[in-house]
C-alpha positions as CSV (number, residue, x, y, z in Angstrom):
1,X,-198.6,22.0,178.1
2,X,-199.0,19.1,179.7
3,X,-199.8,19.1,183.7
4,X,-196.4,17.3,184.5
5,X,-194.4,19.6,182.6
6,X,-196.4,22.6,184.8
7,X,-196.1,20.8,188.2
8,X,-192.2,20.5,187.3
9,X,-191.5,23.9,185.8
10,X,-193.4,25.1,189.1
11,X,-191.2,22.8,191.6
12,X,-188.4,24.7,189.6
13,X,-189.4,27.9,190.5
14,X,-190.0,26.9,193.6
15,X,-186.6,25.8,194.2
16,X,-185.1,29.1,192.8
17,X,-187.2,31.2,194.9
18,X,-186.2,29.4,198.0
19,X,-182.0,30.2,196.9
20,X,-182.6,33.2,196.0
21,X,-184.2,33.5,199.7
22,X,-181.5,31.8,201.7
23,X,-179.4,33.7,204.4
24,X,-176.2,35.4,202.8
25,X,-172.7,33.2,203.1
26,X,-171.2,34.5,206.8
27,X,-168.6,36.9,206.4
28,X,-165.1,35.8,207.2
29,X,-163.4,36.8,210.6
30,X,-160.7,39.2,209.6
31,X,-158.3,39.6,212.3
32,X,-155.9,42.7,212.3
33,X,-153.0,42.6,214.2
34,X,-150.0,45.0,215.2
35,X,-146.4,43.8,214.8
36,X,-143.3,45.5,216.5
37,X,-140.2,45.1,216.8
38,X,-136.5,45.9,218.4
39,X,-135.6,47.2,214.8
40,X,-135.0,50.1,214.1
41,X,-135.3,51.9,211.0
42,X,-134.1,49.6,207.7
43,X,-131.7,47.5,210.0
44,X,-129.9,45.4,207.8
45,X,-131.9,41.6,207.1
46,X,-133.6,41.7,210.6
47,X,-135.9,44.5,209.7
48,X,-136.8,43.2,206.4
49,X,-137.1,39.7,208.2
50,X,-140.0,41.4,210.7
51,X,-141.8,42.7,207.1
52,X,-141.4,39.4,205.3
53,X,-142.9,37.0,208.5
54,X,-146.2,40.0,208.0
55,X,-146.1,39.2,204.7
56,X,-146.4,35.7,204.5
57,X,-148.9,35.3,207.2
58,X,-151.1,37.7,205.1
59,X,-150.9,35.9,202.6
60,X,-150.9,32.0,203.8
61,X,-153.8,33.1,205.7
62,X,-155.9,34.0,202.4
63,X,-155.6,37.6,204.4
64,X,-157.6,36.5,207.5
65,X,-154.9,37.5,209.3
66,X,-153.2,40.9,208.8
67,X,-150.3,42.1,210.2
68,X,-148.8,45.6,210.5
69,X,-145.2,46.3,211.3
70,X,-143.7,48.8,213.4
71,X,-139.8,49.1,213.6
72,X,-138.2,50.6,216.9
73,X,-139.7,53.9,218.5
74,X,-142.3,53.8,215.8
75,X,-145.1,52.7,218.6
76,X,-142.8,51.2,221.3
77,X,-139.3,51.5,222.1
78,X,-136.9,48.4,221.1
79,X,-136.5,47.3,224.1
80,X,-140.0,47.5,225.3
81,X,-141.6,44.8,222.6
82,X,-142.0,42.7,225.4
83,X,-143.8,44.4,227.8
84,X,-145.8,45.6,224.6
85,X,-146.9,42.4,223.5
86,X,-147.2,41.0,227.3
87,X,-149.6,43.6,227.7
88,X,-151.5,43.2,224.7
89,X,-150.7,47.0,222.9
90,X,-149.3,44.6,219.8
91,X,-150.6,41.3,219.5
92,X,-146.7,40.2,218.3
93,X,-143.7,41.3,218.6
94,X,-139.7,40.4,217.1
95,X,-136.7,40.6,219.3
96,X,-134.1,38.8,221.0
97,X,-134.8,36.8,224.1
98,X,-131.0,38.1,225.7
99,X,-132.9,41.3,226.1
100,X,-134.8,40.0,229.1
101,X,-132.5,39.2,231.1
102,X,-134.2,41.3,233.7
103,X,-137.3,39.5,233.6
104,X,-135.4,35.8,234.1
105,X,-132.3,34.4,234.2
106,X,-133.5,31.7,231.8
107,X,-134.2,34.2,228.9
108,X,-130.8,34.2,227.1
109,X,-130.6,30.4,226.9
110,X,-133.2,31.0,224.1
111,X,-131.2,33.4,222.1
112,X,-127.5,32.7,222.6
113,X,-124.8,32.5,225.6
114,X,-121.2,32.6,225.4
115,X,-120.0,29.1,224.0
116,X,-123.7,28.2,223.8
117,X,-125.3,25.9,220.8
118,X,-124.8,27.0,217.2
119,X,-127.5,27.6,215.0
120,X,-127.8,23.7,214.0
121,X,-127.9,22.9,217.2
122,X,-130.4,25.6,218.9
123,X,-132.5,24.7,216.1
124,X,-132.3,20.8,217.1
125,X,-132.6,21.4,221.1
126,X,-135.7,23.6,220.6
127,X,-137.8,21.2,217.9
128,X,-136.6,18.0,219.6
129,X,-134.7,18.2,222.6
130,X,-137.4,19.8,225.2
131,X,-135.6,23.4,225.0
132,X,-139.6,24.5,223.5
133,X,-141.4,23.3,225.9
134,X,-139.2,24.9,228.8
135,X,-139.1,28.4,226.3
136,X,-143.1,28.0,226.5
137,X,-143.2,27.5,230.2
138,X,-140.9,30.2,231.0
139,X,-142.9,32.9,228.7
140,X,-146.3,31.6,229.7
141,X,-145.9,33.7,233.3
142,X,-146.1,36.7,231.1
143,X,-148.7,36.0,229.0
144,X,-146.6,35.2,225.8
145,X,-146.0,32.4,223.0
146,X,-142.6,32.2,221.9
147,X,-141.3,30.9,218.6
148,X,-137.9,31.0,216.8
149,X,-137.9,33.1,213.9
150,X,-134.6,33.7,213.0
151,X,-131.2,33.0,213.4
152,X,-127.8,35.1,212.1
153,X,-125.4,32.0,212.5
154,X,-122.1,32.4,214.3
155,X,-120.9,35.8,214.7
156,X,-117.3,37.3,214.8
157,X,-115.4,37.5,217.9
158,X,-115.0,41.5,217.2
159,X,-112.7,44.4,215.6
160,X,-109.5,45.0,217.1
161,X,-107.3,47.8,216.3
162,X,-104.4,46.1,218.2
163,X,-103.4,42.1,218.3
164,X,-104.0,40.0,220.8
165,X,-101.7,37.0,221.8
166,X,-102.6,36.7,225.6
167,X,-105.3,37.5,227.8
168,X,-103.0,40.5,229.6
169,X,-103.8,42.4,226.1
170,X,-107.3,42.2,227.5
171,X,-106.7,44.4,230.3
172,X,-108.0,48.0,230.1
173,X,-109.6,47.3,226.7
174,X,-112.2,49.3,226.1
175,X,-114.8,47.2,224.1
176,X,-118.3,47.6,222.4
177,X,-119.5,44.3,223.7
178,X,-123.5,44.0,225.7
179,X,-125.2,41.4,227.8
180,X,-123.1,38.1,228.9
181,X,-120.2,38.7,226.5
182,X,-119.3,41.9,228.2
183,X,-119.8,40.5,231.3
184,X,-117.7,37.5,230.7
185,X,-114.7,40.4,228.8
186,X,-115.0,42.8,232.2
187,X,-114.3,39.7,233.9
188,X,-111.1,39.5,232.3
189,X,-110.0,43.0,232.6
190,X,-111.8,45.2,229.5
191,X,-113.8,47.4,230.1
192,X,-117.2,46.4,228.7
193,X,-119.2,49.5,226.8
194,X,-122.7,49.4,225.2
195,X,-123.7,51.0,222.5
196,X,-126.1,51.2,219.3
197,X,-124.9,50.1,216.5
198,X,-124.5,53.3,214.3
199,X,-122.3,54.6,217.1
200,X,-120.0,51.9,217.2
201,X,-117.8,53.1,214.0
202,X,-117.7,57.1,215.5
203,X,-116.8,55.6,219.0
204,X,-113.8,54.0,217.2
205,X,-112.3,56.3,215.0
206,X,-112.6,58.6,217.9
207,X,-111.2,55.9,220.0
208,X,-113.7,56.5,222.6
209,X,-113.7,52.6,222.4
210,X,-110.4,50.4,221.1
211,X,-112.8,47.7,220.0
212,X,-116.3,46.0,219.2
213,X,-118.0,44.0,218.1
214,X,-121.2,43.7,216.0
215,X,-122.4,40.4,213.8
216,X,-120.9,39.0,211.1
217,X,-119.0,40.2,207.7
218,X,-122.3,41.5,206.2
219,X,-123.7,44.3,208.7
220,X,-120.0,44.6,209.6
221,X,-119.5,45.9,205.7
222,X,-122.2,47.9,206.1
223,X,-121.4,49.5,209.5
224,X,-118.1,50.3,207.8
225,X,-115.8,49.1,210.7
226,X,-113.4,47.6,208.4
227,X,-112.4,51.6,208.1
228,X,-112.0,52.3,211.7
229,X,-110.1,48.7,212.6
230,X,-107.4,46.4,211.2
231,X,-108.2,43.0,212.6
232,X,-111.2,40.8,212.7
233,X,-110.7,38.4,214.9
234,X,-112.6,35.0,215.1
235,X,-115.1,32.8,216.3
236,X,-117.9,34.6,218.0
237,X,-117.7,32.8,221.1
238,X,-120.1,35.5,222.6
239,X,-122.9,34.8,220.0
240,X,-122.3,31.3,218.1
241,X,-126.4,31.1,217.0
242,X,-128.6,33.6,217.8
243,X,-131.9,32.6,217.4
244,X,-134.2,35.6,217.0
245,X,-138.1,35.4,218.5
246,X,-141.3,35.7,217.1
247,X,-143.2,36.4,220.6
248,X,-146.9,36.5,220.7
249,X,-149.9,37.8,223.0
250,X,-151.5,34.9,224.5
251,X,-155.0,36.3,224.4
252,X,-154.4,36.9,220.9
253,X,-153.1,33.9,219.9
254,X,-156.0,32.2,221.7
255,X,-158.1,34.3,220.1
256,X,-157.5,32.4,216.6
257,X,-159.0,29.5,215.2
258,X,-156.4,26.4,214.6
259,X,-155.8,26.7,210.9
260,X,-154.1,30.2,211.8
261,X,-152.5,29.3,214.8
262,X,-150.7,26.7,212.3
263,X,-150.2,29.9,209.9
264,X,-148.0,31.6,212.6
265,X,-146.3,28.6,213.6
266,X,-145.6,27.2,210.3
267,X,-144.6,31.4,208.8
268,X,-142.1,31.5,211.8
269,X,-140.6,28.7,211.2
270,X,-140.0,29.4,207.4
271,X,-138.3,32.4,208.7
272,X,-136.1,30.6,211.0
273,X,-135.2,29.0,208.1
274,X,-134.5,31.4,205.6
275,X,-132.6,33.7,207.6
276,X,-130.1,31.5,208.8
277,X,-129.9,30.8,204.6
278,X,-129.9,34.6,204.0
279,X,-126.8,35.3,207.1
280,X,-124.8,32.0,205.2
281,X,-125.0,33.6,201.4
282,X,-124.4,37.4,202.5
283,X,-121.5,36.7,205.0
284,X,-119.4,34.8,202.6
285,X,-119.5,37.2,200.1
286,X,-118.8,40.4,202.3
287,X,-115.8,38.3,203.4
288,X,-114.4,37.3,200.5
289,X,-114.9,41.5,199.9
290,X,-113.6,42.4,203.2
291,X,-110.3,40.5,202.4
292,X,-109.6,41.1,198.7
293,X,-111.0,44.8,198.2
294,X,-110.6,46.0,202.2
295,X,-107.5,43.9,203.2
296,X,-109.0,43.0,206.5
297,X,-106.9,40.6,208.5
298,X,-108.9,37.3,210.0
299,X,-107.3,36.1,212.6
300,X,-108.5,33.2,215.0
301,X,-108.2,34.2,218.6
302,X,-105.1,32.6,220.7
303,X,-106.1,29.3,222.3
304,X,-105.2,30.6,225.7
305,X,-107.7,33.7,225.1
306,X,-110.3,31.4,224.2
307,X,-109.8,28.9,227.1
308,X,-110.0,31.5,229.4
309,X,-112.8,33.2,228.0
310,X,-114.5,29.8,228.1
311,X,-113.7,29.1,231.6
312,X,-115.3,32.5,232.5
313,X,-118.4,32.2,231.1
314,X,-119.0,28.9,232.7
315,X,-118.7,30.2,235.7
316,X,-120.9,33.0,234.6
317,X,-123.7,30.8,233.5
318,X,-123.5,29.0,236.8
319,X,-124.2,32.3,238.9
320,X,-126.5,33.4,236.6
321,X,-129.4,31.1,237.0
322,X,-128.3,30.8,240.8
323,X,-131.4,29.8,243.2
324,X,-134.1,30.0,240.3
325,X,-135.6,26.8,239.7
326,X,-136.4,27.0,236.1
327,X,-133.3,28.7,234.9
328,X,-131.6,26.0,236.3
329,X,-133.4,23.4,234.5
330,X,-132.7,25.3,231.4
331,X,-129.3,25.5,231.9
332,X,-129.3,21.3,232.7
333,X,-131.2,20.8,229.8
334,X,-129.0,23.1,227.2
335,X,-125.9,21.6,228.8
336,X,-126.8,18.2,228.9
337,X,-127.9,18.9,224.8
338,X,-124.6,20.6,224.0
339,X,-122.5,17.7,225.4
340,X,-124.5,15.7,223.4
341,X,-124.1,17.5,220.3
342,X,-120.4,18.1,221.0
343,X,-120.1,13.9,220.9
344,X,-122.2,13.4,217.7
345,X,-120.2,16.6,215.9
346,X,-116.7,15.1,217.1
347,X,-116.9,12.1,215.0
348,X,-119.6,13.9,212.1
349,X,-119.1,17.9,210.9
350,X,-115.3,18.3,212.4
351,X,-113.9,16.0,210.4
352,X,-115.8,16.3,207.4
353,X,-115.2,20.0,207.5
354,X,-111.6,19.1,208.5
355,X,-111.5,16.0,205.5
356,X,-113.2,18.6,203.0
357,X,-109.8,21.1,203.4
């Protein structure tokens, strides 16, 4: 053999004995991450929503990121997912800001208040009309990163087992209604109760209560209430687009390089999404069941219900954020958003709804 061919075949086995020598590949930070959630048990889309969010970060994240769910009073109670995640015992958490109403006046602005901004527009004010950045400011005192992740659309106005055609029929109802709603109804004269949801149909067919209300014609089927009451009245002034949250442990979120802080965003927002899609496709068709197979009466609520219910909750919404500086910037910058929106929808989705019938 020539004396090339042994100085290469040498500088080749060199060069294989030097790869074979190198330092292994680092291994890939796996972070694993607890998830829970105000849901309890297989709550109808919501709980399945929590799972599907886990899901998708797994996988977008090539599994770098794992997530395990826990549904109400599986490791917290629902309505301690906040103070969970704020302490770090889950590194995420879903809810509903209009729980915390304890811990700021500002917090249901991010969920829903009465005659607040529908889905479209909640959407809208927190991508591109500052409501984010003022969401982020206000959950950054207790060590949490909020994003929307979810929404269930505009909700009914509630089951009646009695007509209404002024507000004097309001007086001494007793009504399954929480948070600002029931404040705004006791307001008028009911007699606001709170329960959990699969009380609400017992309560009525007992008539411990003479009516509630709950979300929308799907979880409504579900629940059953078309057996306990004959009218469904209409709009959901109380909740016209909850958005649902996706809250998250600041240390944790810190914690994770920026392609997976991207991952939750970006998962979060597909769930936004896709829920709001997933509310629109299973609420038509329970009501189109709820009228042809249950006979369920729709009826609109009386315009002189709904102004004073409207009047009341504006005055509501003004005492509620009272002295606190931030709330009241929230409230300037949702109102200011929702006249705006009322303005561009006057002369845009009104009368194309109105031109499409």
């Amino acid at each position: 053999m020539k004396r090339r061919h042994l100085l290469a075949s040498a500088g080749a086995a060199a060069t294989l004995a030097a790869c074979s020598k190198r330092a292994p590949e680092p291994a890939v930070a796996v972070h694993n991450w607890k998830l829970v959630t105000s849901w309890q048990g297989q709550f109808p889309v919501l709980a399945a929503a929590a799972e599907r969010l886990a899901e998708q970060i797994g996988i977008a994240s090539a599994g770098r990121l794992r997530v395990q769910v826990f549904a109400g009073n599986e490791l917290v109670a629902p309505f301690e997912v906040f103070d969970a995640v704020a302490s770090g015992k889950a590194e995420m958490g879903h809810s509903a800001a209009y729980f915390w109403r304890s811990k700021s006046p500002a917090a249901p602005f991010f969920c829903a208040v009465p005659f607040g901004l529908n889905a479209q527009e909640m959407n809208a004010w927190l991508q591109h009309g500052g409501g984010m950045s003022l969401w982020r400011e206000l959950y950054a005192r207790f060590n949490l990163v909020p994003f929307a992740a979810g929404n269930t659309g505009v909700q009914m106005a509630g089951w009646f087992n009695r007509e209404l055609t002024s507000v004097a029929d309001l007086k001494g109802l007793k009504m399954r209604i929480p948070g600002l709603g029931g404040e705004v109804m006791s307001r008028l004269g009911a007699q606001a109760v709170n329960l959990p949801g699969a009380e609400i149909a017992s309560a009525m067919q007992s008539g411990a209560i003479d009516a509630c209300e709950w979300l929308g014609p799907h979880n409504d089927e579900i629940f059953g209430l078309f057996r306990v009451a004959k009218y469904c009245y209409y709009p959901g002034w109380q909740e016209p687009g909850p958005t649902l949250e996706c809250i998250v442990n600041q240390q944790a979120f810190d914690s994770l390089p920026a392609d997976l802080q991207a991952v939750v965003e970006l998962c979060c927002r597909a769930l936004n999404d896709d829920m709001l899609a997933e509310f629109t496709a299973r609420n038509q068709r329970a009501l189109k069941d709820l009228r042809e197979e249950h006979h369920v009466e729709f009826r609109r609520l009386p315009d002189s219900i709904l102004a004073a219910l409207r009047e009341t909750s504006e005055l509501l919404l003004r005492e509620l954020v009272g002295d606190d500086g931030l709330a009241r910037r929230v409230l300037e910058s949702f109102s200011a958003f929702r006249d705006q929106s009322r303005a561009w929808h006057a002369i845009s989705e009104i009368p194309y709804y109105e031109a499409r019938e």
